[in-house]
C-alpha positions in Angstrom: 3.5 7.8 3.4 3.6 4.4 5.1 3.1 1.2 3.2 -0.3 -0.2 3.7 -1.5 2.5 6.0 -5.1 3.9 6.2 -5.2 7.7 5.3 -8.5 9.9 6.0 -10.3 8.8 3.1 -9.5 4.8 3.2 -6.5 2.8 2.2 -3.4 3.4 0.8 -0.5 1.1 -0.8 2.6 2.4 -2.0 5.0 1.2 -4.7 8.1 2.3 -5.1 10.6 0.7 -8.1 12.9 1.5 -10.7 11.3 0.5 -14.2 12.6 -3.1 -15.9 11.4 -4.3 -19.2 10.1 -7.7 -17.2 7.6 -5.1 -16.5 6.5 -3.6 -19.7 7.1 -7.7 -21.5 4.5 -8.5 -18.7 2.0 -5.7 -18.9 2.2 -6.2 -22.9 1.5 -10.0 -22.7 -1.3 -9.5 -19.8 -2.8 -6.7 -22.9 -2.7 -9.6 -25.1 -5.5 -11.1 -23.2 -7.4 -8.1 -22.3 -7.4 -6.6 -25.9 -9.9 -7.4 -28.4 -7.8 -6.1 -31.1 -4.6 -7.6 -29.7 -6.1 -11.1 -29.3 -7.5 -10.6 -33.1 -4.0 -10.1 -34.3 -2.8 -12.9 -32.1 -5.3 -15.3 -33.7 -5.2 -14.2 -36.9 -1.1 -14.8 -36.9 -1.9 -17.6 -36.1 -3.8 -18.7 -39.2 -1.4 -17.3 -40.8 1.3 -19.3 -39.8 -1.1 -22.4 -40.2 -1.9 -22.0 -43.6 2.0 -21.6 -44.3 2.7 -24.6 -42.2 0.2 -26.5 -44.3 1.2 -25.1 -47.7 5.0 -26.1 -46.8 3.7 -29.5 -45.4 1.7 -30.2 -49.2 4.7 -29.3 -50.5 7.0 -31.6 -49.1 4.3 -34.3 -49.6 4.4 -33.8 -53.0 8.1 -33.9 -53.3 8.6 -30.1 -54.0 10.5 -27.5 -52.1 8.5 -24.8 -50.6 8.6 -21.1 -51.9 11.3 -19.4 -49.9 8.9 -16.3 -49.5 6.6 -19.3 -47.8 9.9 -19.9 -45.4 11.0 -16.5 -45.0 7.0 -15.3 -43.9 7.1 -18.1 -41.6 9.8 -16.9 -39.5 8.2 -13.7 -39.7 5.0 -14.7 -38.0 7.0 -16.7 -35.2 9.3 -13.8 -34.7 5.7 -11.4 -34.3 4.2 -14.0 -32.4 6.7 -14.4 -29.8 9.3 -11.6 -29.4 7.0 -8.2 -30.2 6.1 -7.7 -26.4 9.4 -8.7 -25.4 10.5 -5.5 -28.6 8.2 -3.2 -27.5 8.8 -3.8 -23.6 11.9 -3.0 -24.1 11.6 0.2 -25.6 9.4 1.2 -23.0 11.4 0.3 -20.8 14.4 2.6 -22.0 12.1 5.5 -22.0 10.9 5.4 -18.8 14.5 4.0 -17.2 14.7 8.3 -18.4 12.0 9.5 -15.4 14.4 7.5 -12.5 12.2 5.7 -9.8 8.7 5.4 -9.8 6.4 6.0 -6.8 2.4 5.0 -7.5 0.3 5.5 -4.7 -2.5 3.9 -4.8 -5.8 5.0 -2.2 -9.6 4.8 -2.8 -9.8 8.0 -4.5 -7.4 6.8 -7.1 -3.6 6.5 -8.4 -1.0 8.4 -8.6 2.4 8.2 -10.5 5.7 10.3 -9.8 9.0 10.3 -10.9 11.3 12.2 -10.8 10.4 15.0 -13.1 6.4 14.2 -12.9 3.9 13.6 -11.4 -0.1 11.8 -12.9 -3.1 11.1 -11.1 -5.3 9.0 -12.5 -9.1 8.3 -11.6 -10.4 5.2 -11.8 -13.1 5.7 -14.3 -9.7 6.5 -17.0 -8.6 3.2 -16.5 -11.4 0.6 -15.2 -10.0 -2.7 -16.1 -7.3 -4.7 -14.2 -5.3 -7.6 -14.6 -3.2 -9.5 -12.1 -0.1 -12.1 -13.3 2.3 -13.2 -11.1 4.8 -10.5 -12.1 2.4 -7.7 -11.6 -1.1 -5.5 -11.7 -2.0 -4.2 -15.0 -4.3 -1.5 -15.1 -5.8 -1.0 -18.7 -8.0 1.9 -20.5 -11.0 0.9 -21.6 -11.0 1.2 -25.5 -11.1 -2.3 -27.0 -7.5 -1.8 -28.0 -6.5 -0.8 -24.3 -4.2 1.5 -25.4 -2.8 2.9 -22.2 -2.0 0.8 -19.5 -0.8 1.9 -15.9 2.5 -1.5 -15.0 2.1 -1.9 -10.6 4.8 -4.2 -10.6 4.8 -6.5 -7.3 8.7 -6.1 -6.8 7.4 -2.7 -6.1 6.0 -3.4 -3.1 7.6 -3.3 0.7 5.7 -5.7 2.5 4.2 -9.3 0.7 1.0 -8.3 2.2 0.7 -5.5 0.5 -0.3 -7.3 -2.7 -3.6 -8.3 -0.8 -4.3 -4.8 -0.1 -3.8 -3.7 -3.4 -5.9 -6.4 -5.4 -8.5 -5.3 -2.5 -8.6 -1.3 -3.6 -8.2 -2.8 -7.1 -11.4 -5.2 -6.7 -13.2 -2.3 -4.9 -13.3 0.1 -7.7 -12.4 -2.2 -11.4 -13.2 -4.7 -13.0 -10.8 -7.9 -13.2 -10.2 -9.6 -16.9 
C-alpha cells in the first residue's frame, strides 16, 4: 500500500518501523496521564515521598539523624517515580525487537499490526482512547487501568504529512485524552 493513499473504503496511513524503547518509555508515560489507576499511584508516591521529605526535614530540625529505612524508602519512591516507564519500556521493547519490523496500517475500518511472524486487527471500539506526544500516537483500551495500548510511533511514518492524516482517522473514530 501507498502512504497516505485513499483505498475503497476511505483513508489509509501506513507505518512502518523497527520497535525502540523511546517508544514503549513514551506510550508508558502518555498512560500515566490517561490512567486513572496509574495517575493514583503517581500521586499517591508522591505523598509518599512528602511525608518522608517532611519527616527527614523535622528530623534534622531537631538535631537528629533520620531513620535510614526513612533514607533508603526515599530513594525507593524517586527511583518508582522516575525510571519505572523507562524499566518497563525497556522490557517491552526487547520483546517486541523479537517480532522484526512493524507495519500498522491504519484506514477507517480500523488498525492493523504485522510483523513478521503476526499479524492483529484491531477495531476501534477495542481501543477508543488516543493520545498524541511529540514522540508518538498512543492508542489505549478502555478499562480505567488502560491496560493494552497500541505505540504509532511518528518515526514510523514516510511522509511529515502523514501525521495530519493520522490524527484525522484518529479524531474521526476516538476520543483524544
Amino acid at each position: 500500500m501507498d502512504m497516505g493513499r485513499d483505498d475503497v473504503t476511505g483513508r489509509v496511513v501506513e507505518l512502518e518501523y523497527r520497535p525502540v524503547a523511546k517508544d514503549f518509555v513514551s506510550a508508558l508515560r502518555a498512560r500515566r496521564r490517561v490512567s486513572r489507576a496509574m495517575r493514583r499511584q503517581v500521586w499517591l508516591l508522591g505523598l509518599a515521598a512528602c511525608c518522608c521529605v517532611f519527616v527527614v526535614a523535622s528530623d534534622l530540625a531537631d538535631g537528629e539523624m533520620p531513620p535510614f529505612p526513612m533514607l533508603i524508602g526515599m530513594c525507593v519512591f524517586a527511583f518508582l517515580l522516575v525510571l519505572q516507564p523507562w524499566l518497563v519500556g525497556h522490557q517491552f521493547q526487547r520483546l517486541a525487537e523479537r517480532r522484526g519490523v512493524i507495519r500498522v496500517t491504519v484506514t477507517d475500518a480500523g488498525v492493523t499490526v504485522a510483523t513478521d511472524d503476526s499479524s492483529t486487527s484491531l477495531q476501534w471500539s477495542v481501543q477508543p482512547r488516543y493520545r498524541e506526544t511529540a514522540e508518538g500516537f498512543y492508542m489505549f483500551s478502555p478499562e480505567k487501568n488502560a491496560a493494552n495500548f497500541t505505540v504509532l510511533p511518528k518515526r514510523g511514518l514516510r511522509d511529515p504529512a502523514d501525521a495530519d492524516r493520522l490524527r484525522a482517522i484518529l479524531d474521526a473514530h476516538l476520543s483524544r485524552v
